[in-house]
PQR file with spaces between the fields and no chain letter, atoms N, CA, C, O and H, PARSE charges and radii, in Angstrom:
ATOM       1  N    UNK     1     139.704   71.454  128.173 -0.4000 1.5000
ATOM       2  CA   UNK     1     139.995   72.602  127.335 -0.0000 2.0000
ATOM       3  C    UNK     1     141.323   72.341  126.620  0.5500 1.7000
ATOM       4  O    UNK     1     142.356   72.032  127.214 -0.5500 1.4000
ATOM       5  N    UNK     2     141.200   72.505  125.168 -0.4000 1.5000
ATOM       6  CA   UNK     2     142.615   72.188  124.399 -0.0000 2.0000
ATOM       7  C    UNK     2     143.463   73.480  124.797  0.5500 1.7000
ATOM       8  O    UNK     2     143.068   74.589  125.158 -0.5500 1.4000
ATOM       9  H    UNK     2     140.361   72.756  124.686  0.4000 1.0000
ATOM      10  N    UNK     3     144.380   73.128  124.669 -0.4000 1.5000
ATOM      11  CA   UNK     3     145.695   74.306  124.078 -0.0000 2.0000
ATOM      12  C    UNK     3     145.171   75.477  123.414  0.5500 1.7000
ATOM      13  O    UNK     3     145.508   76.441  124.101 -0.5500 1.4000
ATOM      14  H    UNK     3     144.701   72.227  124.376  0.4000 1.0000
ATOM      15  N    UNK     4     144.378   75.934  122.210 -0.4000 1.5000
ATOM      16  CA   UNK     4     144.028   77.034  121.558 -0.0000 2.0000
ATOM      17  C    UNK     4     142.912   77.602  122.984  0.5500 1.7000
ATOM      18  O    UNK     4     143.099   78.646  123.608 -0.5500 1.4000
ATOM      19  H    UNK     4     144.104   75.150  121.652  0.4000 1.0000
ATOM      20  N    UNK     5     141.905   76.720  123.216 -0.4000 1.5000
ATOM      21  CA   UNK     5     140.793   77.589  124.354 -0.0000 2.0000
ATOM      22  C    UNK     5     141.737   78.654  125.073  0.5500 1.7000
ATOM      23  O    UNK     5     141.649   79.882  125.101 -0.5500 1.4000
ATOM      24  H    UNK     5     141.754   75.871  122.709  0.4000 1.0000
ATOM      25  N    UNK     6     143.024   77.456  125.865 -0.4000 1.5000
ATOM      26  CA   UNK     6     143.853   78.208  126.837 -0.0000 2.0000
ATOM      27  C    UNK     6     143.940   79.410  126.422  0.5500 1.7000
ATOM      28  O    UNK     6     143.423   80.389  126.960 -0.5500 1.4000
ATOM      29  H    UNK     6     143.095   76.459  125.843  0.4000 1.0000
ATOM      30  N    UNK     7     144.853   79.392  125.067 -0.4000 1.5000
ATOM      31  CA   UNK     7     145.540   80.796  124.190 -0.0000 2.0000
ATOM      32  C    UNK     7     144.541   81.840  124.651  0.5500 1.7000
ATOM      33  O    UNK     7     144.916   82.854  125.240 -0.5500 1.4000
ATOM      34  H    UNK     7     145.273   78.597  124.630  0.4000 1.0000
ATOM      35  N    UNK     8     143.380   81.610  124.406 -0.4000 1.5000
ATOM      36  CA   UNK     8     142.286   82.609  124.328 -0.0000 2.0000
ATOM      37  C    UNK     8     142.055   83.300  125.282  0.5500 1.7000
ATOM      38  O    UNK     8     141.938   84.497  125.546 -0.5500 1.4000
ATOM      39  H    UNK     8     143.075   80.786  123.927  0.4000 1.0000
ATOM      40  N    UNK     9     141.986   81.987  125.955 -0.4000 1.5000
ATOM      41  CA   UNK     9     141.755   83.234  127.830 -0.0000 2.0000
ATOM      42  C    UNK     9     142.777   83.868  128.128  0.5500 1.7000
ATOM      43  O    UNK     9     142.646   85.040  128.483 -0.5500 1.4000
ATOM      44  H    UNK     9     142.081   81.015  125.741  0.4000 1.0000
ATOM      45  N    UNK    10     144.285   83.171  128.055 -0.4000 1.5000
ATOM      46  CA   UNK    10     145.425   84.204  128.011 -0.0000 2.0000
ATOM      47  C    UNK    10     145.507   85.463  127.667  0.5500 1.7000
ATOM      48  O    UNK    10     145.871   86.399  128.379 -0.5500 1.4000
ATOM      49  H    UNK    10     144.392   82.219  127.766  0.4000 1.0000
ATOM      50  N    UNK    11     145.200   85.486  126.672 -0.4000 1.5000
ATOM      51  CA   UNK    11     145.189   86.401  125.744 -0.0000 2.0000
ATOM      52  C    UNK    11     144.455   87.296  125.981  0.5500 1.7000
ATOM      53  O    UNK    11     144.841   88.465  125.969 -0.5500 1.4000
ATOM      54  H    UNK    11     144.905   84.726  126.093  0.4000 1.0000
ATOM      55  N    UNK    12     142.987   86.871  126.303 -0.4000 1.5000
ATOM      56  CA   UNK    12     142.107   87.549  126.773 -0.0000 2.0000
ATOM      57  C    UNK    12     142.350   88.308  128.105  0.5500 1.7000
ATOM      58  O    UNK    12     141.971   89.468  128.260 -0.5500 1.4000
ATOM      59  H    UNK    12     142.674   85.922  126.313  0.4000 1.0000
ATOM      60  N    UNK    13     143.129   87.459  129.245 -0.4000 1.5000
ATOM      61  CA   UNK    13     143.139   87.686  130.725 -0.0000 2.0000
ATOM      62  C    UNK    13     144.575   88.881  130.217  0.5500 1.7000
ATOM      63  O    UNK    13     144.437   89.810  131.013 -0.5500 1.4000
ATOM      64  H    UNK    13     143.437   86.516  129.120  0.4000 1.0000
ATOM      65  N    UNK    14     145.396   89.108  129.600 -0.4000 1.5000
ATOM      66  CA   UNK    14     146.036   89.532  129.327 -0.0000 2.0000
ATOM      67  C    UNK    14     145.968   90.900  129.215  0.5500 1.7000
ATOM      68  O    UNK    14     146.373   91.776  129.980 -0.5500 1.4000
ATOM      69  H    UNK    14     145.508   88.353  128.954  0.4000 1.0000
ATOM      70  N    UNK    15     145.140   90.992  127.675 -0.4000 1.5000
ATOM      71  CA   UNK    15     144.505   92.508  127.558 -0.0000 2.0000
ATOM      72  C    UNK    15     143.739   93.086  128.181  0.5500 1.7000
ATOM      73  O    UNK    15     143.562   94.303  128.124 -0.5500 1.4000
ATOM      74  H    UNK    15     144.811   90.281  127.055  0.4000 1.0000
ATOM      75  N    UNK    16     143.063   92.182  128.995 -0.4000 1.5000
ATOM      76  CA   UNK    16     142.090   93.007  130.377 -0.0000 2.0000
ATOM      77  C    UNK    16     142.527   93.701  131.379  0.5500 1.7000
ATOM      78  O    UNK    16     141.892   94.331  132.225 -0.5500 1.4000
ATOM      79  H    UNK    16     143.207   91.194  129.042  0.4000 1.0000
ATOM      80  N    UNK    17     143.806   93.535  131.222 -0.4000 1.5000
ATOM      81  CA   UNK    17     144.497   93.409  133.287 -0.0000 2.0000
ATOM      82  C    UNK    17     145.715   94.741  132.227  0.5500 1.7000
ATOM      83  O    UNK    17     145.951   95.734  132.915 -0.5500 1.4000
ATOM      84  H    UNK    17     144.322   93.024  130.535  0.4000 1.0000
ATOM      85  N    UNK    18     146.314   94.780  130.956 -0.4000 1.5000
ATOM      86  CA   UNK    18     147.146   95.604  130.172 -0.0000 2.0000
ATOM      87  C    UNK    18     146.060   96.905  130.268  0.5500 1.7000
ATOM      88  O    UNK    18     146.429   98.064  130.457 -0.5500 1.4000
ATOM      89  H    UNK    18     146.122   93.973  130.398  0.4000 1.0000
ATOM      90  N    UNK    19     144.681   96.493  130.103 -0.4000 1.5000
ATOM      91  CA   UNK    19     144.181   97.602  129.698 -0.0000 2.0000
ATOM      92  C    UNK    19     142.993   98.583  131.111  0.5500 1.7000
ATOM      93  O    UNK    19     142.327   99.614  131.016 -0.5500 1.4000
ATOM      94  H    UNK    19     144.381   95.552  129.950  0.4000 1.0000
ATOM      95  N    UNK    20     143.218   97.640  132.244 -0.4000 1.5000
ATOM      96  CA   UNK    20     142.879   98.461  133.211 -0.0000 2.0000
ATOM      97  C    UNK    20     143.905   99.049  133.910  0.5500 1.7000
ATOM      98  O    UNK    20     143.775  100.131  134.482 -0.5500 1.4000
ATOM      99  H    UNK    20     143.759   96.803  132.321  0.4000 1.0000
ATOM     100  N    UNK    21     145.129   98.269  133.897 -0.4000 1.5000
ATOM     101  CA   UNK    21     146.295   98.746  134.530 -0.0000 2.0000
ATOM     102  C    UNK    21     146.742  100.451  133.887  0.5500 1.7000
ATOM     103  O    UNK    21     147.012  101.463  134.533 -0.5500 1.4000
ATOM     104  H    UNK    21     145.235   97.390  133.433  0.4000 1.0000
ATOM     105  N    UNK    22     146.680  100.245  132.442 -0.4000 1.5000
ATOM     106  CA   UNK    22     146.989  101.607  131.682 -0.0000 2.0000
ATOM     107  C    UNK    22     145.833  102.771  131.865  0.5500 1.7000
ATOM     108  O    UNK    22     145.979  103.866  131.322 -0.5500 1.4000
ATOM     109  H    UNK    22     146.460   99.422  131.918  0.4000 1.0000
ATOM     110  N    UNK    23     144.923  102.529  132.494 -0.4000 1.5000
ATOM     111  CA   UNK    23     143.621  103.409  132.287 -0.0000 2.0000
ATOM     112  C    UNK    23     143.846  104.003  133.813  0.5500 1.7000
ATOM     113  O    UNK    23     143.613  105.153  134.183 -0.5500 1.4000
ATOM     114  H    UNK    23     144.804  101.640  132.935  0.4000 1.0000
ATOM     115  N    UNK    24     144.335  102.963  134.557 -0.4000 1.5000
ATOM     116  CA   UNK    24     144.224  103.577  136.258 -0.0000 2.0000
ATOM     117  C    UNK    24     145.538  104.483  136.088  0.5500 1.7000
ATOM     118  O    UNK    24     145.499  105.674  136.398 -0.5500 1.4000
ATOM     119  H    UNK    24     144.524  102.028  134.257  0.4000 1.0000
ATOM     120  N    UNK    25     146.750  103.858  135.565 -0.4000 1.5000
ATOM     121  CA   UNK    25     147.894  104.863  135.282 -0.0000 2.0000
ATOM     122  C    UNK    25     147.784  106.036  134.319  0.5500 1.7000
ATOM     123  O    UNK    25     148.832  106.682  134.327 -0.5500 1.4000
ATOM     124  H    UNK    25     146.782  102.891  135.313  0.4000 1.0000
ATOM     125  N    UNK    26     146.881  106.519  133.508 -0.4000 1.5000
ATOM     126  CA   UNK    26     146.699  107.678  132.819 -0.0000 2.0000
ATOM     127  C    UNK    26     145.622  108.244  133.360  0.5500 1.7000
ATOM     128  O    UNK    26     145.362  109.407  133.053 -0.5500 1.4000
ATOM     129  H    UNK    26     146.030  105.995  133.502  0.4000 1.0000
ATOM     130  N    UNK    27     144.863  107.592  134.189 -0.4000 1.5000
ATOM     131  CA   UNK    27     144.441  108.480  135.444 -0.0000 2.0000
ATOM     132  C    UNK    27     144.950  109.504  136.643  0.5500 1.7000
ATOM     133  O    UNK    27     144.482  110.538  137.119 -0.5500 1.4000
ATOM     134  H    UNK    27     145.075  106.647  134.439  0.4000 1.0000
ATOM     135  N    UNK    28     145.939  108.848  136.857 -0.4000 1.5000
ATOM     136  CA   UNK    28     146.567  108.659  138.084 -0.0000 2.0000
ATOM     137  C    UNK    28     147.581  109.945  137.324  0.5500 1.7000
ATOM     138  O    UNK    28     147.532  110.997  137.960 -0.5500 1.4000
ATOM     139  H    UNK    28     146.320  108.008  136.470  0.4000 1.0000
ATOM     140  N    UNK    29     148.377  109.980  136.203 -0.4000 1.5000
ATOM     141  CA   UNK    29     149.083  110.918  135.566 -0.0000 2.0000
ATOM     142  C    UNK    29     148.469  112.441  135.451  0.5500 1.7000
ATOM     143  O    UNK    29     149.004  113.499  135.782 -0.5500 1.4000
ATOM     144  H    UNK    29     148.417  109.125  135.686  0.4000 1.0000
ATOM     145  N    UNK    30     147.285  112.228  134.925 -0.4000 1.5000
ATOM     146  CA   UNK    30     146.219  113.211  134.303 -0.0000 2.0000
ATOM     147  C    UNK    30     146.118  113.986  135.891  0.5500 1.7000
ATOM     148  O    UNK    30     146.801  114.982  136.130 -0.5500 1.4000
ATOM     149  H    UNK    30     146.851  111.369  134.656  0.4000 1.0000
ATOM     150  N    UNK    31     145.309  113.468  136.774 -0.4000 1.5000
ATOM     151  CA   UNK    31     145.611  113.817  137.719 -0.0000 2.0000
ATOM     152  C    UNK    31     146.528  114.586  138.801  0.5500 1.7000
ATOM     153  O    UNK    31     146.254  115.572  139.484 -0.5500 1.4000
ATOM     154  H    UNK    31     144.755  112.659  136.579  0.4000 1.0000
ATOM     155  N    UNK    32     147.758  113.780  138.731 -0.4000 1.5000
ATOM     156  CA   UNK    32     148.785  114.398  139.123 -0.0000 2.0000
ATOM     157  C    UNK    32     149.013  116.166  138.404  0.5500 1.7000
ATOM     158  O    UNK    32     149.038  117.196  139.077 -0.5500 1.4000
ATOM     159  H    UNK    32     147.981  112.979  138.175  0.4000 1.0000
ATOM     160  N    UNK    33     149.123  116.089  137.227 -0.4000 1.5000
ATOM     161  CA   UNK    33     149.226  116.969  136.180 -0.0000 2.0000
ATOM     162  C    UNK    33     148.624  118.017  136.548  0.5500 1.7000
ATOM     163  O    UNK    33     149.284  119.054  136.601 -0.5500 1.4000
ATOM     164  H    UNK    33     149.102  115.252  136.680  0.4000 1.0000
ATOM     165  N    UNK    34     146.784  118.046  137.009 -0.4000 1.5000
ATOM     166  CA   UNK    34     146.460  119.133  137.283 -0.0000 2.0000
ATOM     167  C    UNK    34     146.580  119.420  138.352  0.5500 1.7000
ATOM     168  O    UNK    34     146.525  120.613  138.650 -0.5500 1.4000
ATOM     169  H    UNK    34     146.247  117.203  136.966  0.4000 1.0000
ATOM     170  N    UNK    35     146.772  118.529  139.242 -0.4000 1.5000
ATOM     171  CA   UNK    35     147.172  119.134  140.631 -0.0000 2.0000
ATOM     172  C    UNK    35     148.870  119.858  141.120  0.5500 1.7000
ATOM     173  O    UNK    35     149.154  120.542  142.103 -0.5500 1.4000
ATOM     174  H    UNK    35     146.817  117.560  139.000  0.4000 1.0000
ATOM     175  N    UNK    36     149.716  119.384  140.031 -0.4000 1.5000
ATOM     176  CA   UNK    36     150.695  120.359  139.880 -0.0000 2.0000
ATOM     177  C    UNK    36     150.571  121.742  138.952  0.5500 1.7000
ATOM     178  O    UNK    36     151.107  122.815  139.229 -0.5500 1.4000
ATOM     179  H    UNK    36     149.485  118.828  139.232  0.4000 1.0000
ATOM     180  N    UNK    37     149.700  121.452  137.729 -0.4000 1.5000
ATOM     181  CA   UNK    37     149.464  123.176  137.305 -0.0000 2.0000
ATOM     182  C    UNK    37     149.003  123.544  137.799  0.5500 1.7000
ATOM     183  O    UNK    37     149.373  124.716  137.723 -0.5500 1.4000
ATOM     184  H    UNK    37     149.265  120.580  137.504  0.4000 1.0000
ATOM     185  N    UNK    38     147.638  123.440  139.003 -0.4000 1.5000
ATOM     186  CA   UNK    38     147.350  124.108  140.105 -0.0000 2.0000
ATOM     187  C    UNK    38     147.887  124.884  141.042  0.5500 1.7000
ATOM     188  O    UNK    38     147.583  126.076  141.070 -0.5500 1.4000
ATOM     189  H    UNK    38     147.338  122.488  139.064  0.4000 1.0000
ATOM     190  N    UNK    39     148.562  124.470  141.748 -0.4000 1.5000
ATOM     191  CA   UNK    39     150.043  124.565  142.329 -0.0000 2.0000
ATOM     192  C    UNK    39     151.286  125.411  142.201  0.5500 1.7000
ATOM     193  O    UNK    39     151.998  125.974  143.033 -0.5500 1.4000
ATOM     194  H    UNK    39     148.809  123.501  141.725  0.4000 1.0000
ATOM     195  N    UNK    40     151.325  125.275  140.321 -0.4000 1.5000
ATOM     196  CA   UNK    40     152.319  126.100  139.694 -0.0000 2.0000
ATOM     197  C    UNK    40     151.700  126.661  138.635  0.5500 1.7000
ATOM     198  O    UNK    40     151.973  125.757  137.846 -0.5500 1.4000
ATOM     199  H    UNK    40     150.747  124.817  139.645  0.4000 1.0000
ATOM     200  N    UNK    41     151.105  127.402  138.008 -0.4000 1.5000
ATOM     201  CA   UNK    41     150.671  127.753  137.147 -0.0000 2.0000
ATOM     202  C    UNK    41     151.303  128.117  136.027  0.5500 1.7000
ATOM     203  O    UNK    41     150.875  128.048  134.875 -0.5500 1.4000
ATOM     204  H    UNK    41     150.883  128.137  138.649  0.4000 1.0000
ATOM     205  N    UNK    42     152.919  128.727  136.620 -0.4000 1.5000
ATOM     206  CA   UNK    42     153.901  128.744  135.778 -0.0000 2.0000
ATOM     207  C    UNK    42     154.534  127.645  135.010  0.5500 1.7000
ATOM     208  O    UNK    42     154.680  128.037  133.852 -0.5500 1.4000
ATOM     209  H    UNK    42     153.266  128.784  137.556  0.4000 1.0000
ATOM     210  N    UNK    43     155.026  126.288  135.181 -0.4000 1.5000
ATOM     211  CA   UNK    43     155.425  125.315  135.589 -0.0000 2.0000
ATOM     212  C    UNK    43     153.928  124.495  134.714  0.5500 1.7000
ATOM     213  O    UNK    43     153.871  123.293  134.973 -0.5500 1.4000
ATOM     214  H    UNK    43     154.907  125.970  136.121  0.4000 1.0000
ATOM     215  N    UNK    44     153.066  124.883  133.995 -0.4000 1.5000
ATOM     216  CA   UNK    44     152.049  124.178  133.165 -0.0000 2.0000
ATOM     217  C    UNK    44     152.542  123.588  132.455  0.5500 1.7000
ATOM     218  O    UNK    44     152.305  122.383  132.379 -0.5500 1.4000
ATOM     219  H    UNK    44     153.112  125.859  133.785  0.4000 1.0000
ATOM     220  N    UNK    45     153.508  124.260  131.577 -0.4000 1.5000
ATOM     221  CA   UNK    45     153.656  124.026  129.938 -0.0000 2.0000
ATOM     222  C    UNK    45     154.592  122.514  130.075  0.5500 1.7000
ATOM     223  O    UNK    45     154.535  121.629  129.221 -0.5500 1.4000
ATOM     224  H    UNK    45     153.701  125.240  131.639  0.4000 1.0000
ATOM     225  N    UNK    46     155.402  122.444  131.264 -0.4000 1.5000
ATOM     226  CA   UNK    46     156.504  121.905  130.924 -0.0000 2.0000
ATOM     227  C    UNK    46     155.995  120.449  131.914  0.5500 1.7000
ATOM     228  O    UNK    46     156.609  119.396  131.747 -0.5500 1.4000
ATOM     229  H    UNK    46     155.449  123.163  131.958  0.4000 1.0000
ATOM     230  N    UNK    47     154.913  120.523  132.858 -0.4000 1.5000
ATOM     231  CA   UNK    47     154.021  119.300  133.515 -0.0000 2.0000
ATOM     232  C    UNK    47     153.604  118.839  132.300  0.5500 1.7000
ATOM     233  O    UNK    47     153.993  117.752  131.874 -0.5500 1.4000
ATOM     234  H    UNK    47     154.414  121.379  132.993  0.4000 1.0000
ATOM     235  N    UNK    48     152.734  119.662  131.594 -0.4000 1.5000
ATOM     236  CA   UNK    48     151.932  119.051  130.389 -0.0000 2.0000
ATOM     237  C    UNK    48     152.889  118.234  129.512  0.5500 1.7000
ATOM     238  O    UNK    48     152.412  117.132  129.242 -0.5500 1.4000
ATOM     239  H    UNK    48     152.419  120.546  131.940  0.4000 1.0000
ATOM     240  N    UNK    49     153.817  118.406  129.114 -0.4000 1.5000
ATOM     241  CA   UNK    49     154.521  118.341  128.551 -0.0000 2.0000
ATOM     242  C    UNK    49     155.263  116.457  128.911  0.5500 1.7000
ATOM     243  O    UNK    49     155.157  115.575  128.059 -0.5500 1.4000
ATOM     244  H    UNK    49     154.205  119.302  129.333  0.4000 1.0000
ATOM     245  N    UNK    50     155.878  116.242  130.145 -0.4000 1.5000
ATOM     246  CA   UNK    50     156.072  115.528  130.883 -0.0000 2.0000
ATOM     247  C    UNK    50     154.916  114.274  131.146  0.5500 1.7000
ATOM     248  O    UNK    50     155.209  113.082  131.241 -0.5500 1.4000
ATOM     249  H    UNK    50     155.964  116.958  130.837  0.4000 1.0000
ATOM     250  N    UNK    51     153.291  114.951  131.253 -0.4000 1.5000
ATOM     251  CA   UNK    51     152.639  114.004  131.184 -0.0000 2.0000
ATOM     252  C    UNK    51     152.509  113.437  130.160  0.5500 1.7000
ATOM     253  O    UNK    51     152.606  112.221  130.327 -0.5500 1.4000
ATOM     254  H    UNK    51     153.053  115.919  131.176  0.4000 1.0000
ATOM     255  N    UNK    52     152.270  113.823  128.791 -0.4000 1.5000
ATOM     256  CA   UNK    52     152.295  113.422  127.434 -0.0000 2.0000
ATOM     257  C    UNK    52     153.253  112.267  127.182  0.5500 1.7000
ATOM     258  O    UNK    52     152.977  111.219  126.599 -0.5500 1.4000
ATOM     259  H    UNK    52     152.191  114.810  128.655  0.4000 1.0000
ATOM     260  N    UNK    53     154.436  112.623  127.718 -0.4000 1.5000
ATOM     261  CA   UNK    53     155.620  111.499  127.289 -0.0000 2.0000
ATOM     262  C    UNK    53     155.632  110.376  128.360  0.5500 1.7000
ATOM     263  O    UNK    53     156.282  109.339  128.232 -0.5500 1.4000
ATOM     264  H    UNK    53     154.661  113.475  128.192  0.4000 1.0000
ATOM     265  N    UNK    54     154.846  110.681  129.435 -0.4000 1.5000
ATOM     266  CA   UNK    54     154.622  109.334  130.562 -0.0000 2.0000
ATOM     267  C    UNK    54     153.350  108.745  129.930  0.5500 1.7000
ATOM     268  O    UNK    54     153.352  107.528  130.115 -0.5500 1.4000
ATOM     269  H    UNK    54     154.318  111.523  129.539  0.4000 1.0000
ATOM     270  N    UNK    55     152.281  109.148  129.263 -0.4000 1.5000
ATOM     271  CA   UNK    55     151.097  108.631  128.978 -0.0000 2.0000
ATOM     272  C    UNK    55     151.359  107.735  127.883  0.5500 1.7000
ATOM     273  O    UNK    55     150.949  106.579  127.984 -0.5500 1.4000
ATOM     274  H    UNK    55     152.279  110.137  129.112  0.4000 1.0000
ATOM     275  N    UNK    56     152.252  108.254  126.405 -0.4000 1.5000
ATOM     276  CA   UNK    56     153.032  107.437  125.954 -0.0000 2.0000
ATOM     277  C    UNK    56     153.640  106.336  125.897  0.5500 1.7000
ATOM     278  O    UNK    56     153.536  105.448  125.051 -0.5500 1.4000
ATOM     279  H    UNK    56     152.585  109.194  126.324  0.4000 1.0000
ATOM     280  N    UNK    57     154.314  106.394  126.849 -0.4000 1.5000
ATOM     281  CA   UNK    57     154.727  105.342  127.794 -0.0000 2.0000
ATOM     282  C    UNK    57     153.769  104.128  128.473  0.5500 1.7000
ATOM     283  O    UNK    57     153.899  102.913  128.330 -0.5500 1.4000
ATOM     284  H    UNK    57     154.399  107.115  127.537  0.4000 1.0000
ATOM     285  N    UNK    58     152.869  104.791  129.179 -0.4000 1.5000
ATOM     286  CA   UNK    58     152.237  104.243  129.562 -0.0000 2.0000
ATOM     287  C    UNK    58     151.112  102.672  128.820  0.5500 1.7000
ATOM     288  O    UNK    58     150.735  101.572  129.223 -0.5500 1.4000
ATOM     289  H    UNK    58     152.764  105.778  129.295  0.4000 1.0000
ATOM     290  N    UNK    59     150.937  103.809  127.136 -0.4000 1.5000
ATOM     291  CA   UNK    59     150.410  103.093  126.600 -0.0000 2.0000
ATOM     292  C    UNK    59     151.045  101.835  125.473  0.5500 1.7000
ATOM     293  O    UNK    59     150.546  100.843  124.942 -0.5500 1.4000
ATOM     294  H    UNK    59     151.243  104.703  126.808  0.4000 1.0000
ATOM     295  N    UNK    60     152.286  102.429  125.452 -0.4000 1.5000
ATOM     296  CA   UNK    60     153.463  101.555  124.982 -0.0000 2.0000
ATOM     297  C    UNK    60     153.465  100.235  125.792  0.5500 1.7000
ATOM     298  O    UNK    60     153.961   99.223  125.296 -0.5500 1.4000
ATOM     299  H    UNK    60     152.692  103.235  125.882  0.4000 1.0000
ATOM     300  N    UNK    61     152.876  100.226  127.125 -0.4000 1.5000
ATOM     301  CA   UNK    61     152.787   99.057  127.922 -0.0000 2.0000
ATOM     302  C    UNK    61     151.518   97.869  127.069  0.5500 1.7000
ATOM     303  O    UNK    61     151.601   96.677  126.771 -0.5500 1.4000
ATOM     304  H    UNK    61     152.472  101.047  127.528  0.4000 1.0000
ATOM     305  N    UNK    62     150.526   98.792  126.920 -0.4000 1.5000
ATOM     306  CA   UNK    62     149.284   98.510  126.509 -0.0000 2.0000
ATOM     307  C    UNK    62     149.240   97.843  124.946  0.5500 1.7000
ATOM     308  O    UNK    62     148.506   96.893  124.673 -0.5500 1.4000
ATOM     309  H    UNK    62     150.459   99.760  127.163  0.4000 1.0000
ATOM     310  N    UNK    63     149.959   98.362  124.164 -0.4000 1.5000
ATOM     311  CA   UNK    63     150.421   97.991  122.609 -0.0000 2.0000
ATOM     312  C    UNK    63     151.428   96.936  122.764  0.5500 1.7000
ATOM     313  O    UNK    63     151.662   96.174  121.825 -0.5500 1.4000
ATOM     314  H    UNK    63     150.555   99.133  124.385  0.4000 1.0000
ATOM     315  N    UNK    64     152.069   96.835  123.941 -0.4000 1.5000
ATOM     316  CA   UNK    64     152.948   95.114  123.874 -0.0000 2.0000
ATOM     317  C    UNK    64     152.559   94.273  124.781  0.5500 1.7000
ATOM     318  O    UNK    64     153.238   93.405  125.329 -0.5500 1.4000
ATOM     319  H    UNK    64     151.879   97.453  124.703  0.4000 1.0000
ATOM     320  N    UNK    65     151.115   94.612  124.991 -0.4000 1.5000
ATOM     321  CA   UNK    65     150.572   93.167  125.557 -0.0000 2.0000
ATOM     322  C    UNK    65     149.400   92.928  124.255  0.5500 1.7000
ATOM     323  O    UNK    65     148.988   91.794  124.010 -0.5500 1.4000
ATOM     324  H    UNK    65     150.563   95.317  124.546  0.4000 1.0000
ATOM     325  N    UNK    66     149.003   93.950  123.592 -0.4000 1.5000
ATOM     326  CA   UNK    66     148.574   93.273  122.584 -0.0000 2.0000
ATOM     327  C    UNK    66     148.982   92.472  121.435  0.5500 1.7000
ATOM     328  O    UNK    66     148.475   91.526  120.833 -0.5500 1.4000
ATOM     329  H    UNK    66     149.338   94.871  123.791  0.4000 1.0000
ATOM     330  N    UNK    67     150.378   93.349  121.284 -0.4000 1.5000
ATOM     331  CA   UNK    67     150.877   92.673  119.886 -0.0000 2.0000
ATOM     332  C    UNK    67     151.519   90.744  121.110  0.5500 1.7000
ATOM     333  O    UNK    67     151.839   89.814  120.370 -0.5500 1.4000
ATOM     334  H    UNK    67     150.790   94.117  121.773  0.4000 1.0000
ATOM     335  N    UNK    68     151.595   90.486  122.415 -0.4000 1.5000
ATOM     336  CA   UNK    68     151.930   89.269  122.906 -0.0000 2.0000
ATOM     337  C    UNK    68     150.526   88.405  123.159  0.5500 1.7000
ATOM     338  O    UNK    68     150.484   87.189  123.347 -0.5500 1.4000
ATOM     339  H    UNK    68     151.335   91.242  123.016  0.4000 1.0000
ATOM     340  N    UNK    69     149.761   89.013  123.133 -0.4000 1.5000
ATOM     341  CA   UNK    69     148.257   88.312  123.011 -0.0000 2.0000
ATOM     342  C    UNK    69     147.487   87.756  121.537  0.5500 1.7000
ATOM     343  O    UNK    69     146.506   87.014  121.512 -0.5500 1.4000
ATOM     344  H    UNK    69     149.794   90.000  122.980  0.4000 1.0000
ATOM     345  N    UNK    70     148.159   88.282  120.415 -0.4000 1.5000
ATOM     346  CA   UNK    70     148.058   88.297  119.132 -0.0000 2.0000
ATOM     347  C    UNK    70     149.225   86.859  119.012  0.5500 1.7000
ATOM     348  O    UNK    70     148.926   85.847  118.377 -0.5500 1.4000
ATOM     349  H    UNK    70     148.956   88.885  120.436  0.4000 1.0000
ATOM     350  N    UNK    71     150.316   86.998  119.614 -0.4000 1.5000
ATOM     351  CA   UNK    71     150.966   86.003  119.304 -0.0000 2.0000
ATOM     352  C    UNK    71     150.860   84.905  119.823  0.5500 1.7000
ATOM     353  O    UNK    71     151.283   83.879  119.290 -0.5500 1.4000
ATOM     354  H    UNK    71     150.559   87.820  120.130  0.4000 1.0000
ATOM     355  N    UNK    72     150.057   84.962  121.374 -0.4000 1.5000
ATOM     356  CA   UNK    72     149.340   83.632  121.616 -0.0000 2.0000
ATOM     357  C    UNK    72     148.461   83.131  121.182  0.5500 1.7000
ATOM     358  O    UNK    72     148.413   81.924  120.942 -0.5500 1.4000
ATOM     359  H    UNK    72     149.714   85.795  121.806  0.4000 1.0000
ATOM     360  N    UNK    73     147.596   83.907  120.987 -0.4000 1.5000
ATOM     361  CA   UNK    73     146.357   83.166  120.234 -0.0000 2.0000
ATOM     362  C    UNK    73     146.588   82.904  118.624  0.5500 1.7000
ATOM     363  O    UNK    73     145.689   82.250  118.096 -0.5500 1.4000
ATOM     364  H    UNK    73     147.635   84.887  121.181  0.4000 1.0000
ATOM     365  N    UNK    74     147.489   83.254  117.913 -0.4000 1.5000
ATOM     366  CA   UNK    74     147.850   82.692  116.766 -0.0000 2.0000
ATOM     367  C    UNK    74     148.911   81.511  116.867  0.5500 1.7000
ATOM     368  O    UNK    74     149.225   80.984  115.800 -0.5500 1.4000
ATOM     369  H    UNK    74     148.220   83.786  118.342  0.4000 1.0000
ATOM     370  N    UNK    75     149.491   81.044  118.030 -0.4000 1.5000
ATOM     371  CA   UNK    75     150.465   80.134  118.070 -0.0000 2.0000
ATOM     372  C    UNK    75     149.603   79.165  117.988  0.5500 1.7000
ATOM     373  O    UNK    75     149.987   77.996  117.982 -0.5500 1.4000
ATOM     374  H    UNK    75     149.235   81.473  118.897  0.4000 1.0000
């Protein structure tokens, strides 16, 4: 296998593992979320709120393994 094949699977093994990792963690958030507005019912606006900017986050993980998978397989 040359050098470019490699890139590919990298790249590939890359966004697979970016993009289950982010799906189990905006699970795992979403989750949390309703089991604290449950809990607090008062205390909704400002969970919701909190999850939004962790999910964000979360996917900010997900958008810089793509734009580093883009740059392997174009190297």
């Amino acid at each position: 296998m040359d050098a470019q094949g490699i890139a590919y699977v990298c790249g590939a093994l890359a966004m697979s593992l970016a993009a289950i990792s982010c799906g189990l963690g905006i699970a795992w958030l979403a989750r949390a979320s309703v089991e604290g507005s449950a809990r607090q019912p008062e205390a909704a606006g400002g969970i919701r709120t909190t999850m939004i900017i962790a999910a964000a986050l979360v996917e900010a993980i997900s958008l810089y393994t793509f734009v580093i998978a883009i740059l392997l397989v174009t190297k």
